[in-house]
C-alpha positions as CSV (number, residue, x, y, z in Angstrom):
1,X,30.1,34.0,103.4
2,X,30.5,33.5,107.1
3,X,26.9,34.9,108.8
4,X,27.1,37.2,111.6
5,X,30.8,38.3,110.9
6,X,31.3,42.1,110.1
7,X,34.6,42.3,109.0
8,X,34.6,43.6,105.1
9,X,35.1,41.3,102.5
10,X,38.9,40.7,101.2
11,X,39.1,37.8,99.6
12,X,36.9,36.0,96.7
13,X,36.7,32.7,97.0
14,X,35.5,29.8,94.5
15,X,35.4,26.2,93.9
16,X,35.1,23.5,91.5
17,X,33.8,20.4,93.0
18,X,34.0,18.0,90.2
19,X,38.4,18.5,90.8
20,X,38.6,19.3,94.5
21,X,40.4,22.8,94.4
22,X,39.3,25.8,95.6
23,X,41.1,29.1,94.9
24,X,41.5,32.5,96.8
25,X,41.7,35.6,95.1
26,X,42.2,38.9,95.5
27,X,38.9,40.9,96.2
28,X,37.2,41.8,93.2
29,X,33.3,41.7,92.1
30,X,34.0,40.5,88.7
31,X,32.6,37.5,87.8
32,X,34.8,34.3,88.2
33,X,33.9,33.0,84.4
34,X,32.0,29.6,83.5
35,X,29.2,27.8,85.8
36,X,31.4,29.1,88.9
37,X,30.2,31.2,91.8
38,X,32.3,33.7,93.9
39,X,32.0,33.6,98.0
40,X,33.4,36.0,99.9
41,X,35.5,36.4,103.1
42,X,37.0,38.4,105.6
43,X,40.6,38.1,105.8
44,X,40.6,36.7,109.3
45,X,38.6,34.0,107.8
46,X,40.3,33.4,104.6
47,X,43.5,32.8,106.9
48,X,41.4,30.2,108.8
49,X,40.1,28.3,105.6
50,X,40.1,25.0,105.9
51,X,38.6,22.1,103.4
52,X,37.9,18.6,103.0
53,X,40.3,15.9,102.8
54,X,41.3,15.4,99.3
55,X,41.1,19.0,98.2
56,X,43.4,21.9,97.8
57,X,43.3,25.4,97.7
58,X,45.5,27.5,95.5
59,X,46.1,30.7,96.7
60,X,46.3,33.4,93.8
61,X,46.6,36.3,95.6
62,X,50.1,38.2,96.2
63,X,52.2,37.7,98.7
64,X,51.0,40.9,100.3
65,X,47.2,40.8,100.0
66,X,47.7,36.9,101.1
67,X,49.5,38.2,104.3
68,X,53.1,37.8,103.9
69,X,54.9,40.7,105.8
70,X,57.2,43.2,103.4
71,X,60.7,42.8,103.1
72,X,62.6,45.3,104.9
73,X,65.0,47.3,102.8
């Protein structure tokens, strides 16, 4: 989504506009279902996301793929 960066694509993002949210999933070329459109990021710049005031993002990934560090055992 983000021209000139090289990192590989981790994340799929997409949007609905009409209700403010955006989600991040998991990296997958499926497509998202209905009128929507999938973008896709790097991890470094799904971390850094940021959107308008007045929107949210729900993050569907895991805990893992969204960066959380394991558990130790």
């Amino acid at each position: 989504m983000r021209p000139g960066c090289a990192g590989p694509a981790a994340v799929r993002l997409v949007f609905d506009a009409v209700d403010r949210e955006v989600w991040l999933d998991e990296f997958t070329d499926e497509p998202p279902g209905s009128s929507m459109q999938a973008q896709f990021l790097c991890s470094l710049h799904a971390a850094r996301l940021g959107v308008p005031i007045g929107w949210s993002v729900v993050d569907r990934r895991t805990p893992l793929a969204a960066g959380a560090q394991p558990t130790p055992v």
